[in-house]
DODOTI-537009 format. One record per atom (N, C-alpha, C, O): residue number from 0; residue in three letters; atom name; x, y, z. Coordinates in steps of 0.001 Angstrom, whole numbers, padded with zeros to 6 digits. Last residue first. Layout:
% DODOTI-537009
pos|code|site|x|y|z
NUM|ALA|CA|X|Y|Z
...
% end
This chain:
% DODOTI-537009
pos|code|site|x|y|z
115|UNK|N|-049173|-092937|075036
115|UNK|CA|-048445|-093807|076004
115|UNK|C|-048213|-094538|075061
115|UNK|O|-047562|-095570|075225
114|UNK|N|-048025|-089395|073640
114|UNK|CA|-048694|-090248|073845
114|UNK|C|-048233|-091600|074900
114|UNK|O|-047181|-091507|075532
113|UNK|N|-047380|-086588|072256
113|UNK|CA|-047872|-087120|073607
113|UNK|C|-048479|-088416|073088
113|UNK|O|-049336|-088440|072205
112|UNK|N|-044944|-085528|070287
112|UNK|CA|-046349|-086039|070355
112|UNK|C|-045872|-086635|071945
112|UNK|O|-044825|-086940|072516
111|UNK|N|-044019|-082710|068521
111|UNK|CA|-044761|-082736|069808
111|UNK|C|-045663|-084247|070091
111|UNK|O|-046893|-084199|070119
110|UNK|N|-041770|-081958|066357
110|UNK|CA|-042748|-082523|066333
110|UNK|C|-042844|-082647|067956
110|UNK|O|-041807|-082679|068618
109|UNK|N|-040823|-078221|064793
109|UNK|CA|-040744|-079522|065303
109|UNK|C|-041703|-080431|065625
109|UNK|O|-042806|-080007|065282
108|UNK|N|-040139|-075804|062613
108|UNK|CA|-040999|-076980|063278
108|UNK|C|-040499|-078216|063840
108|UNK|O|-039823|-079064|063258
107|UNK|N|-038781|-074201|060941
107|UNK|CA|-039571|-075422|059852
107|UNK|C|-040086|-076325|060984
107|UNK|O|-040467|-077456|060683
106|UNK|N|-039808|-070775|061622
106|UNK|CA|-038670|-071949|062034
106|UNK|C|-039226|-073165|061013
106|UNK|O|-040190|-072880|060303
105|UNK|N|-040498|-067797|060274
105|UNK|CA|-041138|-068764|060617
105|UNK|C|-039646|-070039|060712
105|UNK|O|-038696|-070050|059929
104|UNK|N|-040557|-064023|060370
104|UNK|CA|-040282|-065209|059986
104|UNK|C|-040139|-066295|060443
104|UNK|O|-039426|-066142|061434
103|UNK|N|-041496|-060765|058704
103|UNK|CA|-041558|-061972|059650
103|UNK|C|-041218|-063657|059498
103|UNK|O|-041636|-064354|058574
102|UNK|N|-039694|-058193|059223
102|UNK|CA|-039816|-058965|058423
102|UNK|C|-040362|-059949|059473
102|UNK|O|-039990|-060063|060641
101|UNK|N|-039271|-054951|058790
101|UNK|CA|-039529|-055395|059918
101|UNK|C|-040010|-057025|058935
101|UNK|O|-040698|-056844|057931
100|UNK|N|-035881|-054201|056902
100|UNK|CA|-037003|-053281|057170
100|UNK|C|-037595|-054753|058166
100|UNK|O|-036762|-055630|058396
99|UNK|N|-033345|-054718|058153
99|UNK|CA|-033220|-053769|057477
99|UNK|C|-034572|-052801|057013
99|UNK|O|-034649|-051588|056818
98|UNK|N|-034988|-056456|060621
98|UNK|CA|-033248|-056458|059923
98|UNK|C|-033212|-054664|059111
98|UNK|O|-033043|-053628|059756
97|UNK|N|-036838|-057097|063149
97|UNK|CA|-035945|-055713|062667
97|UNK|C|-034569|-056002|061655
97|UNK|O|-033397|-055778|061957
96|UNK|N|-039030|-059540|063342
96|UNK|CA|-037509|-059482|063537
96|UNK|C|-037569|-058253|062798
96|UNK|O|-038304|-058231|061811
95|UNK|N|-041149|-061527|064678
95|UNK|CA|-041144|-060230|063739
95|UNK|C|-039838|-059626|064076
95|UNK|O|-039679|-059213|065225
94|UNK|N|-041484|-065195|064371
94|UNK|CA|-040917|-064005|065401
94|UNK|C|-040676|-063288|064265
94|UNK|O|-040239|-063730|063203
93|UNK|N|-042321|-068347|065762
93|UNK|CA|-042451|-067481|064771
93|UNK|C|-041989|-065965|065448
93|UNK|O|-042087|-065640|066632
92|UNK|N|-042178|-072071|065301
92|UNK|CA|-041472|-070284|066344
92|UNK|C|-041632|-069869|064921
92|UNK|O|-041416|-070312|063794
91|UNK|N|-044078|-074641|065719
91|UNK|CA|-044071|-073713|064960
91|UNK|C|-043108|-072665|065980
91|UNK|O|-043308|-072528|067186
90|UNK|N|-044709|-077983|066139
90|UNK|CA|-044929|-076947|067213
90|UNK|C|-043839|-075702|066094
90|UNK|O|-042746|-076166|065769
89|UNK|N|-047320|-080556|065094
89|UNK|CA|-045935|-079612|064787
89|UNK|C|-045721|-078333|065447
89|UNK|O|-046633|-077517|065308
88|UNK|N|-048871|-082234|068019
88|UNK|CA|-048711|-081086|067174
88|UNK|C|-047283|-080800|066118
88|UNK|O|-046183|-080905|066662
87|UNK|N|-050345|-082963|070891
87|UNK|CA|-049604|-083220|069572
87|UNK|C|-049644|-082758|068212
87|UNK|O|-050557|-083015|067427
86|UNK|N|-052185|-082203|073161
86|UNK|CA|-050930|-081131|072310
86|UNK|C|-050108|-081797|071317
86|UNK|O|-049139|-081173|070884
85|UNK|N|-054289|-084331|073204
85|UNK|CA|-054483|-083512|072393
85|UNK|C|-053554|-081783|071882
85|UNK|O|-053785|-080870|071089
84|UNK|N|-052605|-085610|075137
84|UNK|CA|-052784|-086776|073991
84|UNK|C|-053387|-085092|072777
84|UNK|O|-052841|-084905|071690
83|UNK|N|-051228|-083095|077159
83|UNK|CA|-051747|-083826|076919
83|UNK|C|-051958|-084381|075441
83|UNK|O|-051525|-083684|074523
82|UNK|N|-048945|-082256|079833
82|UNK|CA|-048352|-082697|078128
82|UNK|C|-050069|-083983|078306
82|UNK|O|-050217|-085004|078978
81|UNK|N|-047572|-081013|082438
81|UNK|CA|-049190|-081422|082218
81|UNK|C|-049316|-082012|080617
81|UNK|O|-050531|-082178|080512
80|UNK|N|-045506|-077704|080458
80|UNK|CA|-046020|-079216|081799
80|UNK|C|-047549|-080210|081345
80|UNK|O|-048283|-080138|080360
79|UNK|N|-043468|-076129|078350
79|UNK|CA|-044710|-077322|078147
79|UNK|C|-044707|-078530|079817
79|UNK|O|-044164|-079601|080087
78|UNK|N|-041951|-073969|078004
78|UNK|CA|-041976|-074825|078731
78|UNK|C|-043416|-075217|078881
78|UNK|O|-044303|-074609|079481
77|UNK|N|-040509|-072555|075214
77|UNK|CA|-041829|-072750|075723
77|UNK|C|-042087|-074194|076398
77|UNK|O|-042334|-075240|075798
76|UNK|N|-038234|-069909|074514
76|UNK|CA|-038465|-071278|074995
76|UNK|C|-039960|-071208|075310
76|UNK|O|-040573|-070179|075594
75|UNK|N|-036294|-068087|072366
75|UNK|CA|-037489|-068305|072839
75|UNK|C|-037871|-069602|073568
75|UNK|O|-037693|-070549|072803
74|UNK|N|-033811|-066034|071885
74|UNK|CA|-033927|-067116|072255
74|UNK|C|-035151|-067284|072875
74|UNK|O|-035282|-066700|073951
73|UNK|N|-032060|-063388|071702
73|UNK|CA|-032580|-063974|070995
73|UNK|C|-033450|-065494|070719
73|UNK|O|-033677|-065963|069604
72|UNK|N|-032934|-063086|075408
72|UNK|CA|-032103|-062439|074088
72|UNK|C|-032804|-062879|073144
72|UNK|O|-034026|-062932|073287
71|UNK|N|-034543|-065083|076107
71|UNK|CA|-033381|-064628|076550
71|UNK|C|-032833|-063979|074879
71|UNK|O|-032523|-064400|073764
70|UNK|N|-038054|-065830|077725
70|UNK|CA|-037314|-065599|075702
70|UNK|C|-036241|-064804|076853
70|UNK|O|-036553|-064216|077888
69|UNK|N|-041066|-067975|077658
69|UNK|CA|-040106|-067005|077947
69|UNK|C|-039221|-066643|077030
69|UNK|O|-039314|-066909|075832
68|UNK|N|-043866|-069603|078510
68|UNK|CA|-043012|-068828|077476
68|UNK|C|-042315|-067721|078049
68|UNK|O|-042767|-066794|078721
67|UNK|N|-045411|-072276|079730
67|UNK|CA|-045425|-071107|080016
67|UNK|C|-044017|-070626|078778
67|UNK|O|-043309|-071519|078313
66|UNK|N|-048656|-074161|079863
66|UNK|CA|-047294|-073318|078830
66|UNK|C|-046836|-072425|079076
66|UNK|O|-047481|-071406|078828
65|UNK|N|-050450|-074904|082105
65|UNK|CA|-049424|-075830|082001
65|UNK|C|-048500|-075807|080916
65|UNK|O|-047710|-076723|080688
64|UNK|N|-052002|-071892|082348
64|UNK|CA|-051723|-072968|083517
64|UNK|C|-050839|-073786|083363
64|UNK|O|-050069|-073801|084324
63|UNK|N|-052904|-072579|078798
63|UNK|CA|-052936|-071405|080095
63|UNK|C|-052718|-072804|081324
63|UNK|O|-053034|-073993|081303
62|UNK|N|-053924|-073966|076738
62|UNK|CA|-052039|-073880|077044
62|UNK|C|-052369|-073566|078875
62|UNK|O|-052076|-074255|079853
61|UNK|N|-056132|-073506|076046
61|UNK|CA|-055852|-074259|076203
61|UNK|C|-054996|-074792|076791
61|UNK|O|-055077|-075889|077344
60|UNK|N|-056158|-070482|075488
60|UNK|CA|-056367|-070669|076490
60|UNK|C|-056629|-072280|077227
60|UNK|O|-057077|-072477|078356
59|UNK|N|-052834|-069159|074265
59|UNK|CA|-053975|-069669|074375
59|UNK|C|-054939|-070367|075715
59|UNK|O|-054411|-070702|076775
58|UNK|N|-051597|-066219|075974
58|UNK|CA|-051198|-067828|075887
58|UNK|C|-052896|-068089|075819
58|UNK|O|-053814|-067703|076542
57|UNK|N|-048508|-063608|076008
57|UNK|CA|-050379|-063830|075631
57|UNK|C|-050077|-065221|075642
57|UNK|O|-048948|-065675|075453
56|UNK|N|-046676|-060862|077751
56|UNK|CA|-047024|-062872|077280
56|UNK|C|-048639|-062609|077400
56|UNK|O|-049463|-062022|078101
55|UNK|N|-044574|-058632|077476
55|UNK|CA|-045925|-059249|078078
55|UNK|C|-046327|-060394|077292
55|UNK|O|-046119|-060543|076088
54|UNK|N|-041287|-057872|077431
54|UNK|CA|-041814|-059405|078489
54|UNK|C|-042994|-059726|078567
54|UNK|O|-043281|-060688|079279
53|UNK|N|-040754|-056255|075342
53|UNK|CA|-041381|-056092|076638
53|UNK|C|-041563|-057135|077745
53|UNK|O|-042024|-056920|078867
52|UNK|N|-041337|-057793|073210
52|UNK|CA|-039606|-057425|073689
52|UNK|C|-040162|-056886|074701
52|UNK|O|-039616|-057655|075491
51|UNK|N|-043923|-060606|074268
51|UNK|CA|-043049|-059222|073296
51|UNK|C|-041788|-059113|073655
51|UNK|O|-041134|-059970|074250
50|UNK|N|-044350|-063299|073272
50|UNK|CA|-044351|-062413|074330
50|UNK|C|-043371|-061916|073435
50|UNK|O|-042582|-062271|072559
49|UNK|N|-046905|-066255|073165
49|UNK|CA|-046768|-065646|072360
49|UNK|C|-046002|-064532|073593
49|UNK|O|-046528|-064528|074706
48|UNK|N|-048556|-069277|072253
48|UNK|CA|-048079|-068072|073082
48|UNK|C|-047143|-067388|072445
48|UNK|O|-046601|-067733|071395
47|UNK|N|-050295|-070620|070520
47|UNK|CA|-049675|-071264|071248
47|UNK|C|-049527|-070232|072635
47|UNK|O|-050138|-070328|073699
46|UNK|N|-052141|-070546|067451
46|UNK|CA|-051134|-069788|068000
46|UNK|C|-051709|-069895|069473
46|UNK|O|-052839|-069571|069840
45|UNK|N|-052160|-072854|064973
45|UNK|CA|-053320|-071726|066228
45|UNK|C|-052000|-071370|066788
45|UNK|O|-050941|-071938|066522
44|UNK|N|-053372|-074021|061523
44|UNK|CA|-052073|-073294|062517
44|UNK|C|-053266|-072540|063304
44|UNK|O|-054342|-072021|063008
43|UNK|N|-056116|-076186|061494
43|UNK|CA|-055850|-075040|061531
43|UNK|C|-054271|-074808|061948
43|UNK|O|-053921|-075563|062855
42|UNK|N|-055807|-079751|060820
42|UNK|CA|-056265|-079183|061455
42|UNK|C|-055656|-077728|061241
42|UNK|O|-054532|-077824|060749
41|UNK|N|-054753|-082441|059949
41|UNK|CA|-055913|-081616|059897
41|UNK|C|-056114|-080295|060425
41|UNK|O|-057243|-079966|060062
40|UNK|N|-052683|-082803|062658
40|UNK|CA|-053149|-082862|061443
40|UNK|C|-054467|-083043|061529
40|UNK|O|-055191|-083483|062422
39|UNK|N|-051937|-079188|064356
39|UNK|CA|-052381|-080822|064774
39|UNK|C|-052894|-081141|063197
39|UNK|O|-053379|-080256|062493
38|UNK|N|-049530|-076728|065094
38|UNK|CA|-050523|-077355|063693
38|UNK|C|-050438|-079218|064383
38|UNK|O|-049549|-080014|064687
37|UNK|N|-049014|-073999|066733
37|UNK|CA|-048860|-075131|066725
37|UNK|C|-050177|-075856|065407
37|UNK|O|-051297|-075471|065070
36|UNK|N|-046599|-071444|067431
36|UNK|CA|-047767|-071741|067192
36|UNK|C|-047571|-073202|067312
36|UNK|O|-046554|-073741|067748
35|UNK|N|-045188|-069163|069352
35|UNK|CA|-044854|-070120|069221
35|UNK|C|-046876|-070444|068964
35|UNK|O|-047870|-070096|069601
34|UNK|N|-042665|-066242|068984
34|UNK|CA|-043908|-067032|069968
34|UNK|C|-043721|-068181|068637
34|UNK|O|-042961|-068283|067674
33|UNK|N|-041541|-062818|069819
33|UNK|CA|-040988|-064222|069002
33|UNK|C|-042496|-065048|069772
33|UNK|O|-043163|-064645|070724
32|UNK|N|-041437|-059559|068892
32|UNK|CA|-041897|-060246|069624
32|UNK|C|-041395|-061766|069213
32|UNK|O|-040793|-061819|068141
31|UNK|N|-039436|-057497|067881
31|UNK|CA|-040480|-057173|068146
31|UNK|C|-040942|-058032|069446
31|UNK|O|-040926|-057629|070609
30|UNK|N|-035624|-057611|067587
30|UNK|CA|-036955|-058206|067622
30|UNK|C|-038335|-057746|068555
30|UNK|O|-038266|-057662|069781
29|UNK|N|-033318|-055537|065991
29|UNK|CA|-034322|-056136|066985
29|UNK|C|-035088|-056744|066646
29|UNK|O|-035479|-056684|065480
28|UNK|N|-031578|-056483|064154
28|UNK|CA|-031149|-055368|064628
28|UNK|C|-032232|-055084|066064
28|UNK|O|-031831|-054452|067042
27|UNK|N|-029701|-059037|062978
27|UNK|CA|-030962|-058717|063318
27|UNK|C|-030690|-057458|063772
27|UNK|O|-029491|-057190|063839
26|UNK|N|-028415|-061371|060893
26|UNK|CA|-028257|-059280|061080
26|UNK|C|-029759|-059269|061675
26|UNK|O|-030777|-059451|061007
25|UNK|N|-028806|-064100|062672
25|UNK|CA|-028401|-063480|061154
25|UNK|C|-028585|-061865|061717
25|UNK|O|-028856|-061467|062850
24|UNK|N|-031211|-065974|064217
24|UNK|CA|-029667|-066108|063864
24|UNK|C|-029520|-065198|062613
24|UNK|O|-030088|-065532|061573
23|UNK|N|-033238|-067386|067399
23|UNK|CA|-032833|-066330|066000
23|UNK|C|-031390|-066063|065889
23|UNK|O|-030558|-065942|066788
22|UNK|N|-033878|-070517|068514
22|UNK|CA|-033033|-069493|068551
22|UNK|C|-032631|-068575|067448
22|UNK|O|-031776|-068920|066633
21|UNK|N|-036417|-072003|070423
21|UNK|CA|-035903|-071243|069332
21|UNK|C|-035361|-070363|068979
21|UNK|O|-035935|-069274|068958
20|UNK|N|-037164|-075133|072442
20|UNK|CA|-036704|-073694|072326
20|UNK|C|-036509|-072846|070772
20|UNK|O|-036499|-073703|069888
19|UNK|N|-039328|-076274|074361
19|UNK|CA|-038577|-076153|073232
19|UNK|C|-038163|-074824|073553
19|UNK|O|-038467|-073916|074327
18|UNK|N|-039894|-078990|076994
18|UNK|CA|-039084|-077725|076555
18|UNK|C|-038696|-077416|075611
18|UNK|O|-037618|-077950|075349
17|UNK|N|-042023|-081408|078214
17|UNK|CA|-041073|-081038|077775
17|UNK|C|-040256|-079171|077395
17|UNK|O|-040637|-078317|078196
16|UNK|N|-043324|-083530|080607
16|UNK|CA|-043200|-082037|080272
16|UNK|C|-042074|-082318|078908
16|UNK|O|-041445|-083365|078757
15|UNK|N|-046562|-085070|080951
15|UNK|CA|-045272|-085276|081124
15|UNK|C|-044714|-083984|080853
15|UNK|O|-045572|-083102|080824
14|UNK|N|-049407|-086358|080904
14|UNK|CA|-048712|-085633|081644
14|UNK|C|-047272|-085312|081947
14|UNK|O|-046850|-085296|083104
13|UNK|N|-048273|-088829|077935
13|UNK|CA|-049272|-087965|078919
13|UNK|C|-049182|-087529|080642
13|UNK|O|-048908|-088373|081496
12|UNK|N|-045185|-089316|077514
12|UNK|CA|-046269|-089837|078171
12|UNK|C|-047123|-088970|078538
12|UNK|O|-046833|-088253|079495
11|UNK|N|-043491|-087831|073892
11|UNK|CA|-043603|-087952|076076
11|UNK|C|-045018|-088058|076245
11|UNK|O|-045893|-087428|075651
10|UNK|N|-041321|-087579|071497
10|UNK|CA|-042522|-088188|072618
10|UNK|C|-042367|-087950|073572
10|UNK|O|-041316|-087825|074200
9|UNK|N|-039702|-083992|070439
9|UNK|CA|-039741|-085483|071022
9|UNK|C|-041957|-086053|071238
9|UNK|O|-043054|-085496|071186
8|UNK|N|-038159|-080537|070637
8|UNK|CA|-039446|-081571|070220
8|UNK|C|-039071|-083096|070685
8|UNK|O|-038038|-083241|071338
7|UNK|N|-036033|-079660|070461
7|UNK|CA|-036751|-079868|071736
7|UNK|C|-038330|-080701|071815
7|UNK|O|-039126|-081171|072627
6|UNK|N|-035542|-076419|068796
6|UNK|CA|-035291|-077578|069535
6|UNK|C|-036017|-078278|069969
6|UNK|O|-037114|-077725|070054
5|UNK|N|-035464|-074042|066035
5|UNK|CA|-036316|-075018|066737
5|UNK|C|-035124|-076326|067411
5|UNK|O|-034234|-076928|066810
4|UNK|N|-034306|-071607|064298
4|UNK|CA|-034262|-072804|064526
4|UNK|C|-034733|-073387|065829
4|UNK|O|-034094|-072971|066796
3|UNK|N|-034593|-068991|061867
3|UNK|CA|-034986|-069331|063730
3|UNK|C|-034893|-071065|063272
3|UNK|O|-035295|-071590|062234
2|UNK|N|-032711|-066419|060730
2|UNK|CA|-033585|-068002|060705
2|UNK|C|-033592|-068217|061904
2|UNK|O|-032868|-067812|062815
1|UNK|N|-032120|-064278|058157
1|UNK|CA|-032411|-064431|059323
1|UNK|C|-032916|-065392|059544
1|UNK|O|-033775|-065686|058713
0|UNK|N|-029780|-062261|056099
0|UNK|CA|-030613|-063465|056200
0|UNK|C|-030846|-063790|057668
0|UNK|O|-029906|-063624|058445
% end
């Protein structure tokens, strides 16, 4: 069994920062890639950023400049600067994990709101 759990969500004032993180847990044997989507209500899941077991990072282009994503071992963070009224969001980790065959699997989210 494998689960990613989510940190780090909260409020914060427009332009402000915060930091999540998400940490994979159970027989993993590798991970592909881990990233990070996001769902505003109403609205579509979009995908956030995103970086391989390689270190190469993809980032919407909304994000670009003030999300940046990194990952320690099993452990994904996405340092959020510049925090605007329109990143409020349920913020999503998602990551293609190696257990026994290549499985993908999703955290239950946290909440993101910007506001004053």
């Amino acid at each position: 069994q494998v689960q990613l759990v989510e940190s780090g969500g909260g409020l914060v004032q427009p332009g402000g920062s915060l930091r999540l993180s998400c940490a994979a847990s159970g027989s993993i044997f590798s991970i592909n890639f881990m990233g990070w989507y996001r769902q505003a209500p109403g609205k579509e899941r979009e995908l956030v950023a995103i970086i391989t077991s390689g270190g190469i990072t993809n980032s919407a282009d909304s994000v670009k400049g003030r999300f940046t994503i990194s990952r320690d071992k099993n452990t994904v963070y996405l340092q959020m600067n510049s925090l605007k009224p329109e990143d409020t969001a349920v913020y999503y980790c998602n990551a293609q994990i190696k257990v026994a065959t290549i499985v993908t699997v999703w955290g239950h989210g946290t909440q993101v709101t910007v506001s004053s």
